[in-house]
C-alpha positions, 0 to 999 in steps of 0.5 A: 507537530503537523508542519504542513496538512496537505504533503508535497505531491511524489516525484517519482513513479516509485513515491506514488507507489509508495504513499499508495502501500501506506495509504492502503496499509492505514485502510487495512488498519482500520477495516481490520480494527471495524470488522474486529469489533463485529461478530458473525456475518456481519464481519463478511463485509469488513474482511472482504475489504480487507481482501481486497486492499491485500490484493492492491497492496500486493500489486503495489508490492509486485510493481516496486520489486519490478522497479527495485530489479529493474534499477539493480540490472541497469546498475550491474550492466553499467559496471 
């Protein structure tokens, strides 16, 4: 059961990202399932929305690598 409709808001730079990769992985889940159910070039809009959501989930992708290799070097420069 749901305890709250409207979660807490992120903290950190690196939870929005996070809640923005499952937000567009949901979205990716449901134009693949819309377009599946489609044939011929009717399909052509639902898949290139679908590109388009894999392109911002690789951005976001890109981004928290950057912040996980950024804290690993802070890390190993502090010791």
């Amino acid at each position: 059961m749901i305890d709250k409709l409207i979660p807490d808001p992120p903290h950190t730079f690196e939870e929005t990202l996070l809640r923005l990769f499952d937000l567009l992985r949901s979205a990716a889940a449901v134009i693949y399932e819309s377009g599946d159910q489609l044939e011929g070039s009717r399909r052509d809009l639902p898949f290139a929305a679908m590109y388009l959501v894999d392109m911002a989930k690789a951005l976001v992708n890109e981004l928290l690598s950057r912040i996980h290799e950024n804290r690993t070097a802070s890390l190993l420069s502090n010791t």
